[in-house]
C-alpha positions as CSV (number, residue, x, y, z in Angstrom):
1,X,0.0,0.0,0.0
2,X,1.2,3.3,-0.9
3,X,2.0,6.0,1.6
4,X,-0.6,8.7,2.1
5,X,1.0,12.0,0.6
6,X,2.5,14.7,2.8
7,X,0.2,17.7,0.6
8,X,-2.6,17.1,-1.3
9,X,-3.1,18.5,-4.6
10,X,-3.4,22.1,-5.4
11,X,-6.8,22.0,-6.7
12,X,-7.9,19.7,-3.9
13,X,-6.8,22.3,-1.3
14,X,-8.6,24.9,-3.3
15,X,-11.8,22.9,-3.5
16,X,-11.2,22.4,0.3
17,X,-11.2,26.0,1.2
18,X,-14.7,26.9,-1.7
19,X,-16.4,24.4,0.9
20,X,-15.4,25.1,4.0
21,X,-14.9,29.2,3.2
22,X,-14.4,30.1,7.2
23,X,-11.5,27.5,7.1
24,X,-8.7,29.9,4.8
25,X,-7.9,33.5,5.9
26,X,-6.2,36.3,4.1
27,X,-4.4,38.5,6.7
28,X,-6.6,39.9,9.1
29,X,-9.7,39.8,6.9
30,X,-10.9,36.6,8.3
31,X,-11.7,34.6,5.5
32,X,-11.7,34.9,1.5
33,X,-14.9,35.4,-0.4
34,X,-15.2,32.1,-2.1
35,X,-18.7,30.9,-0.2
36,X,-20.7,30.5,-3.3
37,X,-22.6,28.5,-6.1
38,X,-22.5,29.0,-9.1
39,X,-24.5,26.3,-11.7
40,X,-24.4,25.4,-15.3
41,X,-26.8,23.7,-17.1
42,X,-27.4,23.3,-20.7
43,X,-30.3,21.1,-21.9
44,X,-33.0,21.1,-24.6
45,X,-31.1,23.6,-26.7
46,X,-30.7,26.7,-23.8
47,X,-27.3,26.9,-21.5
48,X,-27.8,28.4,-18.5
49,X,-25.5,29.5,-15.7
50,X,-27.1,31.3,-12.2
51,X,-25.2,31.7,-9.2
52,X,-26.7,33.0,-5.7
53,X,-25.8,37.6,-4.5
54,X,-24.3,36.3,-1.1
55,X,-20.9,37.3,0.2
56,X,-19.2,36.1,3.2
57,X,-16.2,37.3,5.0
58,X,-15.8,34.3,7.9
59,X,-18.4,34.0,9.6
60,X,-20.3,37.4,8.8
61,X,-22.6,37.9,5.7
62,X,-21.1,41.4,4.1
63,X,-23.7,41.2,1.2
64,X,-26.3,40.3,-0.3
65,X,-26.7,40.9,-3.9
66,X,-23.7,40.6,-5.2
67,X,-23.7,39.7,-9.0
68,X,-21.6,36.6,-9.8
69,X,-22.7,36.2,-13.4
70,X,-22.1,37.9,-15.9
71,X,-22.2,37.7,-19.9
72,X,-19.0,39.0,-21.9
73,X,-17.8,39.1,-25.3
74,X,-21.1,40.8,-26.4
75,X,-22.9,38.9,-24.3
76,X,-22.2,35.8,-26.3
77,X,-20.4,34.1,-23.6
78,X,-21.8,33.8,-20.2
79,X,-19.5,33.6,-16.6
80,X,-20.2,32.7,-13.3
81,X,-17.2,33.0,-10.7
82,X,-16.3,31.3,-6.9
83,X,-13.4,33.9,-5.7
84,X,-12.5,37.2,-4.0
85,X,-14.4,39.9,-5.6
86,X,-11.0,41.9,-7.0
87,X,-9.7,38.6,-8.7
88,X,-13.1,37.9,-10.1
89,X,-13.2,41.6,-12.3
90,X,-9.2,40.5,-13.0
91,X,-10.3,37.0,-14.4
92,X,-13.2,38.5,-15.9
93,X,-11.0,40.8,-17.8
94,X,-8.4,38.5,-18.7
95,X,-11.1,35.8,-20.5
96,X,-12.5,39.0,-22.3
97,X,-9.3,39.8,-23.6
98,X,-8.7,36.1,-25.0
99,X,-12.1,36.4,-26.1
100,X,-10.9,39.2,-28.6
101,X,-7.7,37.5,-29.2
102,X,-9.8,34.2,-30.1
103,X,-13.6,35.6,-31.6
104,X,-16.0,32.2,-31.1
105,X,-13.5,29.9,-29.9
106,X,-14.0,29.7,-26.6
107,X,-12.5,26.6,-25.8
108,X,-9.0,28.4,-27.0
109,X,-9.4,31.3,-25.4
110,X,-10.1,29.6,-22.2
111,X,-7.0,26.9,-22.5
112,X,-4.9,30.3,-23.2
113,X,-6.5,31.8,-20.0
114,X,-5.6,28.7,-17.7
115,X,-1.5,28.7,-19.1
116,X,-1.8,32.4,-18.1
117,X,-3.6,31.6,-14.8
118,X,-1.5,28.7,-14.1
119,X,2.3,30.2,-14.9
120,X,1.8,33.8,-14.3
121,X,3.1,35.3,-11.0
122,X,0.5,37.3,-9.8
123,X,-2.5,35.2,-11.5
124,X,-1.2,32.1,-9.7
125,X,-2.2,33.4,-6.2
126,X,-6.0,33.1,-7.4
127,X,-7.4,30.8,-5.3
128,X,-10.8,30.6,-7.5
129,X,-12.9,29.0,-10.4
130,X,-15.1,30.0,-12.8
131,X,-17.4,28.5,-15.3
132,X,-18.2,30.3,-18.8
133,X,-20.8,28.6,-21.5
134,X,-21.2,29.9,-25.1
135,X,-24.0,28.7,-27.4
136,X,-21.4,25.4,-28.3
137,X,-19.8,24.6,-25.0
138,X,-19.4,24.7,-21.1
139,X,-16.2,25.0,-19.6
140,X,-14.6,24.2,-15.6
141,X,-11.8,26.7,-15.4
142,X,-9.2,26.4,-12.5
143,X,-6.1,28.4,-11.0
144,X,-4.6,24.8,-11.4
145,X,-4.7,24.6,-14.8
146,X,-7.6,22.9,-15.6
147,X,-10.1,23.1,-18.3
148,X,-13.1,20.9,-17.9
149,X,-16.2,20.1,-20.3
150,X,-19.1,18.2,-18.3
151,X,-20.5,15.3,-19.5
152,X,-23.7,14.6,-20.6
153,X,-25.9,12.9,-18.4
154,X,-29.8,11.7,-18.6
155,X,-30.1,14.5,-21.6
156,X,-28.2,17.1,-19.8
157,X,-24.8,18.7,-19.0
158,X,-24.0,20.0,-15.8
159,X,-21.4,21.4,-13.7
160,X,-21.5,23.7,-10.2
161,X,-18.6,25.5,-8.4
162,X,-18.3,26.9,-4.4
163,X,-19.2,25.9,-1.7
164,X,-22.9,25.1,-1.9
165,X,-21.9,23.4,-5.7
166,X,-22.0,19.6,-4.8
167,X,-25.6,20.8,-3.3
168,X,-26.6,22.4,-6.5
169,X,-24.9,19.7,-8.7
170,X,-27.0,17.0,-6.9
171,X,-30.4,18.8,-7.1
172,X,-29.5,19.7,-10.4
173,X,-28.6,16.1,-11.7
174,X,-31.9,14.5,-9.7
175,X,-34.0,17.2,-11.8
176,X,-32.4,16.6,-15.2
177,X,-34.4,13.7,-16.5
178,X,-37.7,15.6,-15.7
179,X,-39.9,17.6,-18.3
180,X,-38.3,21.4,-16.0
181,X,-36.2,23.3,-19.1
182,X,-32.6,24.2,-17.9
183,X,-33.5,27.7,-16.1
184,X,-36.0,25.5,-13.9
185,X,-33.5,23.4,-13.1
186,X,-31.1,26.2,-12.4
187,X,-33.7,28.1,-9.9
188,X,-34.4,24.8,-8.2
189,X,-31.1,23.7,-7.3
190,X,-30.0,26.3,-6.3
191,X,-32.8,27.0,-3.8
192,X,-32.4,23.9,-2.7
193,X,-28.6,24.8,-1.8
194,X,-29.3,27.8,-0.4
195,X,-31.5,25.5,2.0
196,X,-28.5,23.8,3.0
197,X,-25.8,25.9,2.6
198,X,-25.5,28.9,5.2
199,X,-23.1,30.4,2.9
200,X,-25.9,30.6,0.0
201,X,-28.9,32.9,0.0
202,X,-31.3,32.8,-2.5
203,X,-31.2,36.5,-4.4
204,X,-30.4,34.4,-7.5
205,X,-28.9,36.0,-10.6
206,X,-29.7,34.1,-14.0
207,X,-27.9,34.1,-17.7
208,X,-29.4,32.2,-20.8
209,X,-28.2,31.6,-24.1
210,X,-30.3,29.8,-26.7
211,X,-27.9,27.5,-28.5
C-alpha cells in the first residue's frame, strides 16, 4: 500500500477552502470570499448559468446581492465565478481579452487563460474557479490549470462550483431527467442549496443563451 502523501493537490486544497470558506484566511480579513454556487446547465437547446448575491467574510454575511454572473464578449459568452471579488473583475478581464484575441473559440481562449492563470506570478495566487458557456460549449476553469467540459448525463450537462456546488450539482442532476427546461432546473437547485448551505442565499442572478 502506498504511503498517504504529505500535501494534497493544489486544486484539492482549493476545492477544500470553496467548501469550507471560514477554514482559509487572508491577513486579518478573516476569511476569503469564495462561499458560493455557481450552476451550469445546458439542456434542450438553452445553456444556463445562475449563481446566488451572497458574500461572506468568515463567519459574517457582508452582502447580499452581489452579482456573480455575468455575460461577456457581447454577451455571447456567459460567466459565473467562486473567488475574492477583486480577482473575479481580473479574471473576468483577462477571459474577455482572450475572447478578442480568439472571436467564437472559446475553448481556445479559455486553455490560453488557464496557461496564463496557471504560470503567471501574480494570477497564480487566485485561489478561485469559474465556469463560462457559449452557445457550443461549457467550460470548468481552474487556477490549477484545468479546463473541464461536463459530461452529458440523462439528456443534460451540468457542472457547479463553491461551496454550496455539490448541493446544487445533486439537485440539479436528480432534476435533469424531468420535463423542467434548464432555467427550472437552475432556480431549483440552487434554492435547494441555499437550503442547505449557510453560505448561499437565494437573491439568485440568471444568464441564458439559446444554443
Amino acid at each position: 500500500m502506498s504511503p498517504i502523501p504529505d500535501r494534497i493537490s493544489e486544486a484539492g486544497q482549493i476545492l477544500m477552502r470553496m467548501h469550507n470558506p471560514s477554514s482559509h484566511h487572508d491577513g486579518d480579513q478573516g476569511g476569503v470570499f469564495h462561499a458560493t454556487t455557481i450552476l451550469m446547465v445546458r439542456k434542450n437547446g438553452k445553456v444556463v448559468i445562475g449563481g446566488d448575491g451572497q458574500v461572506s467574510l468568515g463567519q459574517t454575511v457582508i452582502k447580499g446581492n452581489a452579482r456573480k454572473v455575468r455575460r461577456l464578449a457581447q454577451g455571447k459568452v456567459l460567466s459565473g465565478f467562486a473567488g475574492a471579488t477583486a480577482d473575479a473583475f481580473t479574471l473576468f478581464e483577462r477571459l474577455e481579452a482572450k475572447l478578442e484575441q480568439f472571436p467564437g473559440q472559446l475553448t481556445r481562449a479559455c486553455v490560453e487563460l488557464a496557461k496564463d492563470w496557471r504560470t503567471d506570478r501574480y494570477l497564480r495566487r487566485l485561489e478561485a474557479m469559474m465556469l463560462v458557456a457559449d452557445k457550443d460549449v461549457g467550460l470548468l476553469l481552474s487556477g490549477t490549470g484545468d479546463v473541464l467540459e461536463p459530461e452529458v448525463q440523462h439528456g443534460a450537462a451540468i457542472m457547479a462550483i463553491g461551496s454550496g456546488g455539490n448541493y446544487a450539482l445533486a439537485a440539479a442532476r436528480a432534476l435533469a431527467d424531468s420535463d423542467h427546461d434548464a432555467e427550472t432546473i437552475v432556480r431549483r437547485a440552487l434554492g435547494i442549496a441555499a437550503d442547505i448551505c449557510v453560505y448561499t442565499n437565494s437573491n439568485l442572478v440568471i444568464e441564458s443563451i439559446d444554443t
